[in-house]
Steps between C-alpha positions, in 0.01 A plus 500: 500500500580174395910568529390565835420178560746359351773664748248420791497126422873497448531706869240249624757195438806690609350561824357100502882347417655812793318360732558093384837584518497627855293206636753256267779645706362473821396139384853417404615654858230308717463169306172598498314245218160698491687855482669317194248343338302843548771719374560294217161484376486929538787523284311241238162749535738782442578336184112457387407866562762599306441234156149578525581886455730394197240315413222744496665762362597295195186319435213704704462130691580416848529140559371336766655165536899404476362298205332843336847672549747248365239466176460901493901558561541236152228675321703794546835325378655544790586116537798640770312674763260173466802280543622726823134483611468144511826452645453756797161389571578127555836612737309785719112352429513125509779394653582758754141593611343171442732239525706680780836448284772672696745614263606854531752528204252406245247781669742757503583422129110552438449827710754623262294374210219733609728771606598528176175426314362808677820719406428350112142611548531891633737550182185407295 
């Protein structure tokens, strides 16, 4: 039951960063700031469905705060997905949804951070 889950939750942010990616093209097309800022911040919720599932299936917990995930994702000595996590959630979180930051280049670089965070997690 539980691998179940697993694969939902993983299928869950697949379908989230599909559909950020959309509205981030159709951002990119239109100049359209609040498509932008909205798409990026899908693709950064795609990324937190999917740590919490690595999360939870390695230590039963699911964090509830960025703070609970980057302490949980050390805990489990995985100091590099933490690093990554930090990283993508200041470009697509803070500056792109909340301090309007226009830089595509950098958001493209972190959709493919969670692209392949979710490929690293299906493997496991």
């Amino acid at each position: 039951m539980a691998e179940g889950g697993i694969d939902a939750s993983i299928a869950t942010a697949e379908e989230i960063l599909n559909y950020a990616e959309d509205e981030f093209e159709k951002a990119l097309k239109s100049k359209d700031m609040l498509l932008y800022r909205n798409a990026l911040d899908k693709a950064f919720l795609s990324m937190i469905v999917a740590v919490n599932s690595y999360i939870n299936r390695g230590l039963g917990i699911t964090p509830k705060s960025h703070s609970e995930r980057r302490t949980l994702l050390r805990k489990m000595d995985r100091e590099d997905l933490r690093a990554l996590y930090s990283d993508v959630m200041r470009t697509l979180h803070d500056e792109a949804f909340y301090e309007g930051v226009y830089n595509p280049e950098e958001a493209n670089y972190a959709i493919t951070v969670v692209k392949k965070m979710l490929q690293e997690f299906k493997k496991r």
